[in-house]
DOVO-129607 format. One record per residue (C-alpha): x, y, z; residue number from 1; residue in one letter. Coordinates in pm, whole numbers. Example, Ala and Ser with C-alpha at 12.3 -4.5 7.8 and 13.67 -1.06 7.14 Angstrom:
! DOVO-129607
NODE      u      v      w num residu
NODE   1230   -450    780   1      a
NODE   1367   -106    714   2      s
***
This chain:
! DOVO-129607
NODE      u      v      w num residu
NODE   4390  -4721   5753   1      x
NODE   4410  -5096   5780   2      x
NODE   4803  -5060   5851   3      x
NODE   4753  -4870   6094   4      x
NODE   4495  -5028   6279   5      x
NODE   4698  -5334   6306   6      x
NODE   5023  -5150   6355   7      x
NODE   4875  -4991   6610   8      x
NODE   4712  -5284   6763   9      x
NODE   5044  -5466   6756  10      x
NODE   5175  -5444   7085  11      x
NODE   4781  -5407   7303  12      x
NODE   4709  -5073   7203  13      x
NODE   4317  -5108   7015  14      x
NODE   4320  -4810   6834  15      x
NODE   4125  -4859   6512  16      x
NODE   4049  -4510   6438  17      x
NODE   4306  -4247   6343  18      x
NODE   4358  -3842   6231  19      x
NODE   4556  -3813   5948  20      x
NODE   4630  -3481   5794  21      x
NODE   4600  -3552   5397  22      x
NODE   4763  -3318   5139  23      x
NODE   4552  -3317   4837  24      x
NODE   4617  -3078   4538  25      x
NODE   4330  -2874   4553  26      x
NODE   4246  -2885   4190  27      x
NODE   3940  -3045   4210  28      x
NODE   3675  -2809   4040  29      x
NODE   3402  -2867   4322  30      x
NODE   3319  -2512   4460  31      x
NODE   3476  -2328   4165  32      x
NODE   3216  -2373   3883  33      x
NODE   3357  -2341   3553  34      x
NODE   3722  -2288   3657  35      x
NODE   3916  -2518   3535  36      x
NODE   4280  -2558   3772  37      x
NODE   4402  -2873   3603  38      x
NODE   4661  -2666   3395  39      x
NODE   4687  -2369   3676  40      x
NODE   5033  -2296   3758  41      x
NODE   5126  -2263   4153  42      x
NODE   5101  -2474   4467  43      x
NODE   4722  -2555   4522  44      x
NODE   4811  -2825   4776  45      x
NODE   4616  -2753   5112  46      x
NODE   4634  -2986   5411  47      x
NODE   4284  -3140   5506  48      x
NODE   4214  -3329   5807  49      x
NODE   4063  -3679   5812  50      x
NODE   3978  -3914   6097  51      x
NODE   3982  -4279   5930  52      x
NODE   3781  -4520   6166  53      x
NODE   3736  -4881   6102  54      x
NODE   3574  -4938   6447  55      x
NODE   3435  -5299   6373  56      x
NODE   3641  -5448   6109  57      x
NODE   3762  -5792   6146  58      x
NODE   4158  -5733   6127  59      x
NODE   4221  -6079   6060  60      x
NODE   4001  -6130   5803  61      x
NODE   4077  -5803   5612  62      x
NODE   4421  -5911   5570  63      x
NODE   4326  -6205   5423  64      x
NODE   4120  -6058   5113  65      x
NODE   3751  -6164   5286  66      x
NODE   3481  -5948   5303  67      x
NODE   3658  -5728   5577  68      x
NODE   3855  -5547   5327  69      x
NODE   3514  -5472   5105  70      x
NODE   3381  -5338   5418  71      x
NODE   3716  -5119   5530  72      x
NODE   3744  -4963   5178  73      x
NODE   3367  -4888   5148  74      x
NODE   3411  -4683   5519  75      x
NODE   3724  -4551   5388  76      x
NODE   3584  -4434   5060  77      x
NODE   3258  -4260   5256  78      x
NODE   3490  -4080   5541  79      x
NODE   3671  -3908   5245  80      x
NODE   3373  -3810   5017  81      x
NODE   3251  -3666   5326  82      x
NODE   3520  -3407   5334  83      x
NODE   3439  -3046   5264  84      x
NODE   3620  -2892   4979  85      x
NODE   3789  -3141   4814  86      x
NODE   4094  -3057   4900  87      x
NODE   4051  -2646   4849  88      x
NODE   4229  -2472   5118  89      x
NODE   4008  -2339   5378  90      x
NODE   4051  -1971   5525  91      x
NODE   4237  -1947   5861  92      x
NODE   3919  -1874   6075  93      x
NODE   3719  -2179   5925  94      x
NODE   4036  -2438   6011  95      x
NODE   3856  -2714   6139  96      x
NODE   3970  -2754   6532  97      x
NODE   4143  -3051   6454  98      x
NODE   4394  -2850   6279  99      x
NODE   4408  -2603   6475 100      x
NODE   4513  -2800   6800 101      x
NODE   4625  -3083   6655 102      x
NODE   4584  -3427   6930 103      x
NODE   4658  -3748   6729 104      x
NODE   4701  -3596   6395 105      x
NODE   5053  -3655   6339 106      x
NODE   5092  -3859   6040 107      x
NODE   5075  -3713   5692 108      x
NODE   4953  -3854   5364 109      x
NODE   4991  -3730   5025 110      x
NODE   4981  -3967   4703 111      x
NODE   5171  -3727   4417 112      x
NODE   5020  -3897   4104 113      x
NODE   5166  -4053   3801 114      x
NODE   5511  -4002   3684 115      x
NODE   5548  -3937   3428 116      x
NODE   5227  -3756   3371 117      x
NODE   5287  -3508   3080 118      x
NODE   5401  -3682   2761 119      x
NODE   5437  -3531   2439 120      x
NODE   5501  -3195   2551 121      x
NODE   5866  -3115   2509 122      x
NODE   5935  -3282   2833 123      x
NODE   6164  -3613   2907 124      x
NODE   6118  -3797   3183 125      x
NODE   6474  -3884   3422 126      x
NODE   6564  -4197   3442 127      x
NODE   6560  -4346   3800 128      x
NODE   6296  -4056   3888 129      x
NODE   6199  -4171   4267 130      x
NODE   5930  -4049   4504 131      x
NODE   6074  -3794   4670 132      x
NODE   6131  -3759   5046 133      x
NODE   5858  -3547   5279 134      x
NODE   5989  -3169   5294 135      x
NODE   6102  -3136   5693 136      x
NODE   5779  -3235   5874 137      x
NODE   5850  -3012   6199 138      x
NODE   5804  -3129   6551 139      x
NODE   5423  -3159   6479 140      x
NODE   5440  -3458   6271 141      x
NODE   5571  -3819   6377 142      x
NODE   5547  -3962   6033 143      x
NODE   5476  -3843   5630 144      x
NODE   5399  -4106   5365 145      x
NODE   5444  -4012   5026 146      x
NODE   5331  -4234   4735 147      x
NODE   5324  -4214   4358 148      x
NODE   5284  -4447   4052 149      x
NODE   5589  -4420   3833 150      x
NODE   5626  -4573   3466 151      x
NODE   5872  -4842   3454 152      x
NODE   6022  -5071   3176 153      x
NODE   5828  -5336   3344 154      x
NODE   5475  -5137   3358 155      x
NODE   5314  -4874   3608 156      x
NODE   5427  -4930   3977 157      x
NODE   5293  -4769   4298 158      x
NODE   5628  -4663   4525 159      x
NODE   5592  -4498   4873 160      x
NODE   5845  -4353   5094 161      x
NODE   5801  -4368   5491 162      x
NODE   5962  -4060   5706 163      x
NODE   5926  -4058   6014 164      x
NODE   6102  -3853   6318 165      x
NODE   6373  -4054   6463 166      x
NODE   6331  -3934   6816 167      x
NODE   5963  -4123   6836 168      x
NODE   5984  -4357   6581 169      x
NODE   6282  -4637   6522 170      x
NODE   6342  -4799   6176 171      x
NODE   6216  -5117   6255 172      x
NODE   5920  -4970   6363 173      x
NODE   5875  -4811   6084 174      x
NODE   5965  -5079   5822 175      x
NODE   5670  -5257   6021 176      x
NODE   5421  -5016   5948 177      x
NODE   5540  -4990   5558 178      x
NODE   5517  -5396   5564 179      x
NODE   5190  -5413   5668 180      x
NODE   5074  -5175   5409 181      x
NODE   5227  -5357   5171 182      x
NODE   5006  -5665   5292 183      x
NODE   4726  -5443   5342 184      x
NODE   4756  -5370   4954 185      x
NODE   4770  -5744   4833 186      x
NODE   4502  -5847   5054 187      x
NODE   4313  -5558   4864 188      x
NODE   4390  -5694   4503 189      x
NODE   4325  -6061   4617 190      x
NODE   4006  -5910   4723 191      x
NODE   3868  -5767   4377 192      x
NODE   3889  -6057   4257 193      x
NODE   3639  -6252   4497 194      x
NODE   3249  -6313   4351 195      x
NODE   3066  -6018   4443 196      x
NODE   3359  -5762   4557 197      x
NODE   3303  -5389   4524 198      x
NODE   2958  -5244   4485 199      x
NODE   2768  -4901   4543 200      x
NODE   2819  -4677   4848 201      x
NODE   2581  -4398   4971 202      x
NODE   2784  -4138   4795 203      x
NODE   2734  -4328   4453 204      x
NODE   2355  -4270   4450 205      x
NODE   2177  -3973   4453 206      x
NODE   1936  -4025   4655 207      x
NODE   1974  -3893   5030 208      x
NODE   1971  -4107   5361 209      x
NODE   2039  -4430   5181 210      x
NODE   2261  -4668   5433 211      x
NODE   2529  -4941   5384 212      x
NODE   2326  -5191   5473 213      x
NODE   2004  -5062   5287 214      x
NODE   2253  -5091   4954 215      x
NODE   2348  -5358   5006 216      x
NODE   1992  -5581   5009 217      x
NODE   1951  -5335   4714 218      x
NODE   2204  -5456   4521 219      x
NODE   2153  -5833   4612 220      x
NODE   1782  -5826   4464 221      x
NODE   1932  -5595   4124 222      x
NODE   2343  -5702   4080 223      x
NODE   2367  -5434   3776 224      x
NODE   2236  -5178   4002 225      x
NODE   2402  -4824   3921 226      x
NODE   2223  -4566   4097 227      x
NODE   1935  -4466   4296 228      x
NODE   1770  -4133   4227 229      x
NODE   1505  -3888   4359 230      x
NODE   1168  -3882   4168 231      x
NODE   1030  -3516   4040 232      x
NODE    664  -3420   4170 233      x
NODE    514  -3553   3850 234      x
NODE    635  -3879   3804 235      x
NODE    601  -3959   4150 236      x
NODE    230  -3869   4164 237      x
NODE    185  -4076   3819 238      x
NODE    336  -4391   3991 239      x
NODE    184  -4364   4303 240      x
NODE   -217  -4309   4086 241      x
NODE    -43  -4652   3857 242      x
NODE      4  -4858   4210 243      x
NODE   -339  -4776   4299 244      x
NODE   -499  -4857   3990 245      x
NODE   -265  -5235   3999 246      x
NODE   -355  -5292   4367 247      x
NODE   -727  -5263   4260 248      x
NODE   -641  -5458   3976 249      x
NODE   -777  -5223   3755 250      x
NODE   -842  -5345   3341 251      x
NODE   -581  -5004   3244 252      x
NODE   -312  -4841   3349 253      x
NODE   -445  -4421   3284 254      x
NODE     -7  -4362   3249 255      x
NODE     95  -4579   3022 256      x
NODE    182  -4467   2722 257      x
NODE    223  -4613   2315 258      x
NODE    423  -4421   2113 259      x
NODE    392  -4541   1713 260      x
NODE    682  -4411   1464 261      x
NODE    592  -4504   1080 262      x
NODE    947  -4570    950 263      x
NODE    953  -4545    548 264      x
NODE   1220  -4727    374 265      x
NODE   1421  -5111    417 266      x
NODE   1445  -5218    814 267      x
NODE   1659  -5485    914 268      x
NODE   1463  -5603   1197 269      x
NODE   1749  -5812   1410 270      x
NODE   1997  -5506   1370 271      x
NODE   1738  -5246   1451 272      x
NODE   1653  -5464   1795 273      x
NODE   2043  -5437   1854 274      x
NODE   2019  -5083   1791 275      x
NODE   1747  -5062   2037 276      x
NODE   1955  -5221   2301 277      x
NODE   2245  -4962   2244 278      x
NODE   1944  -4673   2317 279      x
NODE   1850  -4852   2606 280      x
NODE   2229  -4898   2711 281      x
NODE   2278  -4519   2623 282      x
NODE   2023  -4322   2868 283      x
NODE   2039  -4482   3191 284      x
NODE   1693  -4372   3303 285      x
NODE   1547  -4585   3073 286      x
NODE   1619  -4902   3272 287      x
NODE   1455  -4776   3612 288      x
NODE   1232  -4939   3846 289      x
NODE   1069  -4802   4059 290      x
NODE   1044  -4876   4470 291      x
NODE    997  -4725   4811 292      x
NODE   1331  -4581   4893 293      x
NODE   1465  -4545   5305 294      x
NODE   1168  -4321   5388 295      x
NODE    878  -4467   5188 296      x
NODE    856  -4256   4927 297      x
NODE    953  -4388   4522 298      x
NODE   1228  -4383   4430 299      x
NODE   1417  -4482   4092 300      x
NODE   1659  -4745   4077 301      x
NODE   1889  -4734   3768 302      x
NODE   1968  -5072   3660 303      x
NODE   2241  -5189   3364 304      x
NODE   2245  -5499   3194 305      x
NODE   1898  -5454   3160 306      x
NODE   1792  -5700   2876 307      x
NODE   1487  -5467   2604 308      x
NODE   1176  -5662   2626 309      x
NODE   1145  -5715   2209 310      x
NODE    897  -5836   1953 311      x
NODE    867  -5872   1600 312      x
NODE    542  -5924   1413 313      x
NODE    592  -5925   1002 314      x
NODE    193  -5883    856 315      x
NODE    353  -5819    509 316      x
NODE    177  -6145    385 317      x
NODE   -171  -6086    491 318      x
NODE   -421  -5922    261 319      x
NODE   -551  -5546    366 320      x
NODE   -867  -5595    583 321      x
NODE   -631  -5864    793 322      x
NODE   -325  -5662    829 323      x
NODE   -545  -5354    946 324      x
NODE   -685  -5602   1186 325      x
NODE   -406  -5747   1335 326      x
NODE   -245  -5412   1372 327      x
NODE   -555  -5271   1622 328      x
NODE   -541  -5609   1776 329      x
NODE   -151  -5594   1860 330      x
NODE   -170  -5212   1968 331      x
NODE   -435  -5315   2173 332      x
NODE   -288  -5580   2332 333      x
NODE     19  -5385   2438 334      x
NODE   -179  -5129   2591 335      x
NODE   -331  -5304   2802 336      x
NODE    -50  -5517   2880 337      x
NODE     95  -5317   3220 338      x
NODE    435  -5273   3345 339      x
NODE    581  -5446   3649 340      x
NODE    702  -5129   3781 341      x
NODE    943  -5271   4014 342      x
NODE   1075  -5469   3731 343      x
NODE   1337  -5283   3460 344      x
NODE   1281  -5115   3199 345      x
NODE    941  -4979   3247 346      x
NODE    977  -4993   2839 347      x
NODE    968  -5201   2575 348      x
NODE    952  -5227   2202 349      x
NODE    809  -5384   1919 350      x
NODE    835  -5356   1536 351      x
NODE    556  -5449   1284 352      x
NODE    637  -5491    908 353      x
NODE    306  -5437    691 354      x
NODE    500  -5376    361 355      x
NODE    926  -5431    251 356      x
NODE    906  -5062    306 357      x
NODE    628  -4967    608 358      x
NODE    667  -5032    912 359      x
NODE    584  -4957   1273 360      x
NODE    807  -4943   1560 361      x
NODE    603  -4916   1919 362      x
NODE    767  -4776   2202 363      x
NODE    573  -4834   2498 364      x
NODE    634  -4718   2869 365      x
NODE    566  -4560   3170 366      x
NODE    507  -4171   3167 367      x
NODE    738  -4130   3446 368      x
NODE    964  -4276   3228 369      x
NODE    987  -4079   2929 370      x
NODE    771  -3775   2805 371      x
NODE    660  -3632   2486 372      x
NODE    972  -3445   2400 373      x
NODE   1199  -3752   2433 374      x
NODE   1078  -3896   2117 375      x
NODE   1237  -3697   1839 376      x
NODE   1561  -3737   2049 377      x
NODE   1522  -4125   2055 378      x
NODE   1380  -4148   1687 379      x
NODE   1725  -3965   1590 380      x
NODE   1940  -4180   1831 381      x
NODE   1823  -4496   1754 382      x
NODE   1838  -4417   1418 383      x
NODE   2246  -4321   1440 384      x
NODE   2241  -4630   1629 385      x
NODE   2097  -4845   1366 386      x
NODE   2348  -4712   1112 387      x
NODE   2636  -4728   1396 388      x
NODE   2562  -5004   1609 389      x
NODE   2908  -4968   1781 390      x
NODE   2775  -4648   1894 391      x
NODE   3085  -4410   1829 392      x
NODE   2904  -4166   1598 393      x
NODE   2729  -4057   1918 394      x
NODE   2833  -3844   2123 395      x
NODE   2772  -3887   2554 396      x
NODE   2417  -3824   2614 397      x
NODE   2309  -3547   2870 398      x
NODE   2204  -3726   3190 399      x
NODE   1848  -3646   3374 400      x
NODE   2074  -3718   3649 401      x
NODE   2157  -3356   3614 402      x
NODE   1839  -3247   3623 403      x
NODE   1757  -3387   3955 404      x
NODE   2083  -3297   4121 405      x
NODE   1931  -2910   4000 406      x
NODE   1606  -2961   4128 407      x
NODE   1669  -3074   4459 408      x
NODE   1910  -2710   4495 409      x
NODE   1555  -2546   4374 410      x
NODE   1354  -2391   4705 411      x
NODE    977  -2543   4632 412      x
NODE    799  -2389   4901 413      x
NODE    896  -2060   4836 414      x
NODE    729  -2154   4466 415      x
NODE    422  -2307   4634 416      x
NODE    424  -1946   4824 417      x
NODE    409  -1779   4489 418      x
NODE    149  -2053   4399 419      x
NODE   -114  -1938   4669 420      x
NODE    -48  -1573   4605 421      x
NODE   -206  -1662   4247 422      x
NODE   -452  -1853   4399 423      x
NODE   -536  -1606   4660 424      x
NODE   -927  -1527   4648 425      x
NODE   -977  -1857   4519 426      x
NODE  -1329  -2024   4692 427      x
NODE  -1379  -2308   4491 428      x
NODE  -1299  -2533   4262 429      x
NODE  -1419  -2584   3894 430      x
NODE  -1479  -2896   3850 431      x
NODE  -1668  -3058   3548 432      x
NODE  -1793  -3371   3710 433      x
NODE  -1904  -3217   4070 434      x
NODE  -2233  -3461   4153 435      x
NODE  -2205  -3706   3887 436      x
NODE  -2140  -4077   3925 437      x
NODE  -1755  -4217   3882 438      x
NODE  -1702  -4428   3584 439      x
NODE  -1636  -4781   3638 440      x
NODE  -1281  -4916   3653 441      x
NODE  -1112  -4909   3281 442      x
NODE  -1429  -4664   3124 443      x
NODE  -1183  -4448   3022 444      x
NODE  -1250  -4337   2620 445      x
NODE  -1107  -4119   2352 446      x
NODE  -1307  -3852   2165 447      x
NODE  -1154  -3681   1834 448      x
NODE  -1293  -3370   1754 449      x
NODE  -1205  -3271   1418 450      x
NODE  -1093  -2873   1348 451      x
NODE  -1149  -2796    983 452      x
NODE   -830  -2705    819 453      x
NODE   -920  -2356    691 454      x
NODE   -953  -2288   1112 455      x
NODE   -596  -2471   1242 456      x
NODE   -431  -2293    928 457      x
NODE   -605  -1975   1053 458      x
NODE   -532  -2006   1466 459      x
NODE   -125  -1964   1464 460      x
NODE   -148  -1618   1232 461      x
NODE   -444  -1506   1432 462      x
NODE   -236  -1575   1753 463      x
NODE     41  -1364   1627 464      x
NODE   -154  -1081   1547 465      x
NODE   -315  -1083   1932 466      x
NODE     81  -1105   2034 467      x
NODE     -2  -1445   2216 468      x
NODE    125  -1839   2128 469      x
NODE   -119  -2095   1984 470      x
NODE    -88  -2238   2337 471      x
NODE   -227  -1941   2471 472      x
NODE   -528  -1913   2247 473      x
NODE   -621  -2296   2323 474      x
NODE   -590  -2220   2706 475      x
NODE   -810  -1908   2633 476      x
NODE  -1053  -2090   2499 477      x
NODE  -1076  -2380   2724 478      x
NODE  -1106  -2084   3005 479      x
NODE  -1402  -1946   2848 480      x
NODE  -1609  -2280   2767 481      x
NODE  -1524  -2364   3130 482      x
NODE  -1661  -2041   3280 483      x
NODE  -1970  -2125   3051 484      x
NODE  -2024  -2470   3162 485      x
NODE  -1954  -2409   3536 486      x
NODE  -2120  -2107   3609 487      x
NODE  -1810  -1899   3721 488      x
NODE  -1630  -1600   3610 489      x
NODE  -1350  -1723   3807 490      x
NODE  -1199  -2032   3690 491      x
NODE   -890  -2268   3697 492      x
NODE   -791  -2605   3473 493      x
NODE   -484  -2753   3486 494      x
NODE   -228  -2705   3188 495      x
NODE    108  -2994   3088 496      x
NODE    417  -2790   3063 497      x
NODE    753  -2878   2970 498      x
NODE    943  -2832   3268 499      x
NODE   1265  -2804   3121 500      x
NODE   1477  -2537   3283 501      x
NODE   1672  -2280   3039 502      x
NODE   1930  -2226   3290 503      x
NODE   1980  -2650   3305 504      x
NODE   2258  -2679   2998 505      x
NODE   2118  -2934   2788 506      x
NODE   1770  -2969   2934 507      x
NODE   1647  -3003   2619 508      x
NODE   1826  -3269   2492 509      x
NODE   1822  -3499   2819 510      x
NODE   1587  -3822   2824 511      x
NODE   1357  -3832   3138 512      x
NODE   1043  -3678   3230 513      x
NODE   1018  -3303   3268 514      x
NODE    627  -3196   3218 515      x
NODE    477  -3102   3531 516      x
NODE     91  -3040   3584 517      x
NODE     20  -2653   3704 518      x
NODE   -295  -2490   3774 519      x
NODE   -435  -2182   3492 520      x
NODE   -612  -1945   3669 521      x
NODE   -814  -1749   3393 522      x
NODE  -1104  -1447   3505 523      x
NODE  -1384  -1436   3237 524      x
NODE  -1487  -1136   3293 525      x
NODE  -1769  -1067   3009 526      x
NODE  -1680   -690   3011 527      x
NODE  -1311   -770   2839 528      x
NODE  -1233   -817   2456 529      x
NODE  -1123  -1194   2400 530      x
NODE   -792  -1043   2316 531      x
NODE   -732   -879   2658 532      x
NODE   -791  -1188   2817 533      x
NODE   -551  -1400   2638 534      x
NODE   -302  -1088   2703 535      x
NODE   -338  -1140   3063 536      x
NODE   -343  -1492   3081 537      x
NODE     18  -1537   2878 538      x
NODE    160  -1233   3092 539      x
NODE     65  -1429   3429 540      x
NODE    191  -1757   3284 541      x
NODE    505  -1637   3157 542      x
NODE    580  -1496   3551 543      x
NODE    461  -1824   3698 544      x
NODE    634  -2085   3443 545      x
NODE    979  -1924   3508 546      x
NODE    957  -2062   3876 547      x
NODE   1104  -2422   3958 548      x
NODE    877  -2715   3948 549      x
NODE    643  -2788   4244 550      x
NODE    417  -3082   4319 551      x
NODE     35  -3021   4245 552      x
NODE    -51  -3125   4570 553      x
NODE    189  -2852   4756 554      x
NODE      0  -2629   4531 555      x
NODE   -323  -2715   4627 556      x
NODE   -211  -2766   5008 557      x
NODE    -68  -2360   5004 558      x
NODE   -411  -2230   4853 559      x
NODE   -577  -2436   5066 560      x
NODE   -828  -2618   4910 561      x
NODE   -858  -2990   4839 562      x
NODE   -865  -2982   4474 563      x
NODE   -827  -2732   4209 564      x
NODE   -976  -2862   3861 565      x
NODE  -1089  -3180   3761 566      x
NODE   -972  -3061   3311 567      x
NODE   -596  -3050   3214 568      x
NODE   -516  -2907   2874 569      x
NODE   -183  -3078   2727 570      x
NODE    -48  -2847   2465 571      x
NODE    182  -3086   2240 572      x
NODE    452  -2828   2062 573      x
NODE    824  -3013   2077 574      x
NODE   1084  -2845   1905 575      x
NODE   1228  -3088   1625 576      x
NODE   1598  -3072   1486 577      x
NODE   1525  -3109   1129 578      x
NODE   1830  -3085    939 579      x
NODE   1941  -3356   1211 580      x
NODE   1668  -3574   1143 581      x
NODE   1756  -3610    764 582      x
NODE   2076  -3683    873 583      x
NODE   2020  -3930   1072 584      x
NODE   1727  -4097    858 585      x
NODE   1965  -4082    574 586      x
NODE   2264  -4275    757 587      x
NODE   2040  -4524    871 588      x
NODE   1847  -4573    535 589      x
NODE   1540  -4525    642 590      x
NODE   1266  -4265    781 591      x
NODE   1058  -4173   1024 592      x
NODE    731  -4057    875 593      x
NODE    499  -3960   1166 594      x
NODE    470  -4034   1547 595      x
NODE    171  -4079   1702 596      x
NODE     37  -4110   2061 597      x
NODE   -225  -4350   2257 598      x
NODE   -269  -4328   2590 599      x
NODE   -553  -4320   2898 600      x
NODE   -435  -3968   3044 601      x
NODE   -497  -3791   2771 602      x
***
């Protein structure tokens, strides 16, 4: 494109945009999930057009490596990412017009690949293989370009030949055009290697409507910057509640959350913090921050070379009553120590040795971070980790990235539709706390209510013989205390659910947040066995659940009513891989005993 434009500009002709038609090989898989063409015998090339504009660019200074050329390839790179089909060949009635009556498109492009690019399969490469020429363009096309890199004694090198129709084009003409490409290409190399070449462009991120420009201040304020992602209704609503509560400079964040994993056995602490590092390295989402993206709304900026915030407290010497101390008193003190959250990570760690053998490791972080279910995945990868610190046993973690790319394909309001035909009928709320007095900033408090053990051994059998889950039975019986304490036969609370999608391949082993918050609508109606209730509730979850994850506020916007509940039940079952825990605790050495939870929300 940068040939061209100055090729073209040569003798007073400005013409910095141009239609090329670009031969690509069509193999791309985009548009023909799970085929695989990279082995596919038969011409797959198709013939694409592509109008390459560098309206703008400072010639002059492109050719000279400056920060032109970052500018031309970054347009370049967008205006071909922004072709349809990859390269697929289009059907005859959906030719683009350009094709069809073709104005300025008379140059062709096609870059053929490496040569040789099958090795060790019974083939030999010929010596002095050359690009070949362009098959007979026609009296369509002034000029084809064909380029390929071919394997030489000396190392890869990138050869093109120019041919170009003799009645419109002379050699020297030519040659001038394959000269300044040639200087187009050095002034390209010369310009990787300035201080801050190359960087993000809008296709890199998935986020939509992000700019150039935008990016770029982006990338000035976070250099390691490697992404910029949608948030899911859940963690976006917990961020924007955590703002409020740090604008007001309130004494807690309510969605912040301490993890503690009791780890039994010897724990080097300096190699388990490099360990830690590698887990942060390994799952992107990890090191987010979180900011207003184009429109406003959070967003989540992926960062890498994101440093772990770290500490290491050995209370191994102390007697009993101190230790026990000094452990409340450091828990504490991380709790309440909040998150920048436009700083990465919104996570940190710290390890506390009470015996050669105990001790704790505390994960702390933001719940739009990282939910429940991530923790037996991290225990087990930071444990391989630990015993692999180069990180090879592992194999590529699942990306949330995936996950949002899904949900944004997912049609919420028709699922907020489905939402108010549940809630349909609904007059009012039930709320707990209707006419009492707010708490004051940071009253927040925890209440244990112990279940004797002959009952919790009793609840999962008597579940099965009802033909329900445990999870049922405790939303059952929420439903009927509530109806109790508010007076209403019809009533709603809000239940955590896992959110991971079956139909998402590896969902469930993907590190990100997933739970979403749905209303339970449950009617107590005092003529029904217990049983038939708890029937009816898990049928009407089990339709509802299967639907794709909507914000609680579209929810309560479709059934129209301000708020639904003011009680969430969070049902805690995460499947655990245990045959891949012992592995893992017995390559590292050591084990983790128990994990246990603190935080506001819950």
């Amino acid at each position: 494109a940068l040939a061209l434009a100055q090729w073209r500009a040569a003798p007073g002709h400005d013409a910095p945009s141009v239609l090329l038609s670009l031969e690509e090989y069509g193999r791309a898989t985009a548009g023909t999930t799970g085929a695989d063409l990279s082995r596919t015998a038969g011409r797959l090339t198709a013939t694409t057009p592509v109008r390459l504009d560098l309206a703008g660019t400072d010639l002059e200074e492109a050719f000279a490596g400056g920060p032109a050329t970052g500018i031309a390839i970054k347009a370049v790179k967008e205006q071909l990412r922004a072709l349809p089909g990859h390269g697929l060949p289009h059907p005859p009635d959906s030719e683009p017009a350009a094709l069809q009556h073709p104005a300025d498109g008379r140059i062709t492009f096609a870059h053929l690949g490496r040569f040789p690019a099958v090795s060790g399969a019974g083939f030999t490469p010929a010596q002095g293989w050359a690009v070949p020429l362009a098959p007979d363009p026609g009296p369509e096309t002034d000029l084809a370009v064909r380029t390929a890199v071919v394997d030489t004694p000396q190392g890869p090198r990138l050869e093109a030949v120019f041919t170009a129709s003799a009645a419109l084009l002379t050699a020297e003409r030519t040659q001038e055009l394959a000269d300044l490409w040639g200087r187009a290409l050095e002034a390209m190399a010369r310009h990787t290697t300035r201080a801050g070449a190359g960087g993000l462009t809008p296709s890199d991120v998935l986020l939509p409507g992000v700019t150039q420009p935008e990016l770029d201040h982006w990338q000035r304020h976070f250099p390691g910057l490697s992404d910029i992602r949608p948030l899911a209704p859940l963690p976006q609503a917990l961020l924007v509640h955590s703002l409020m509560e740090h604008e007001t400079s309130a004494e807690v964040d309510t969605y912040q959350v301490q993890y503690t994993l009791r780890l039994s056995g010897r724990v080097d602490p300096a190699h388990l913090r490099t360990a830690a590092q590698a887990l942060l390295d390994r799952h992107p989402g990890l090191r987010a921050a979180y900011l207003p993206g184009p429109d406003g709304t959070l967003a989540q900026f992926i960062v890498d070379g994101v440093e772990l915030p770290w500490q290491y407290l050995d209370l191994s010497g102390l007697g009993d009553t101190m230790r026990d101390n000094a452990h409340r008193q450091f828990l504490a003190g991380d709790l309440a120590d909040h998150f920048d959250l436009a700083a990465p990570p919104a996570l940190r760690m710290s390890l506390l040795t009470l015996a050669q053998d105990r001790h704790v490791l505390i994960l702390s972080a933001h719940h739009a971070t990282l939910d429940g279910w991530c923790l037996p995945l991290l225990a087990q990868d930071l444990m391989r980790l630990y015993a692999d610190h180069s990180g090879t046993a592992l194999p590529p973690a699942p990306t949330y990235r995936d996950y949002l790319t899904w949900l944004g394909r997912q049609d919420t309001q028709e699922t907020a539709r489905q939402w108010a035909t549940e809630l349909a009928g609904l007059t009012k709320p039930s709320l707990l706390t209707a006419g009492t007095t707010p708490a004051p900033t940071g009253g927040t408090d925890r209440i244990d209510v112990p279940l004797p053990s002959a009952v919790a051994l009793a609840l999962p059998g008597r579940a099965a013989d009802t033909g329900v889950t445990l999870n049922t039975l405790v939303q059952g019986a929420w439903a009927i205390v509530l109806s109790r304490l508010t007076g209403h036969s019809d009533v709603v609370f809000g239940a955590a659910v896992a959110g991971r999608p079956a139909e998402l391949p590896d969902a469930d082993r993907m590190i990100g947040t997933f739970i979403n918050t749905v209303p339970v609508r449950v009617r107590c109606d005092p003529q029904q066995s217990a049983a038939h209730l708890l029937e009816q509730l898990q049928r009407r979850q089990g339709t509802l659940l299967g639907r794709p994850p909507c914000g609680l506020g579209e929810i309560q916007s479709a059934a129209g009513l301000p708020a639904l509940f003011d009680t969430v039940i969070g049902f805690e079952s995460f499947p655990l891989d245990r045959k891949a825990a012992a592995e893992a605790a017995e390559a590292a050495g050591f084990a983790v005993t128990d994990i246990g939870l603190h935080s506001l929300s819950n």
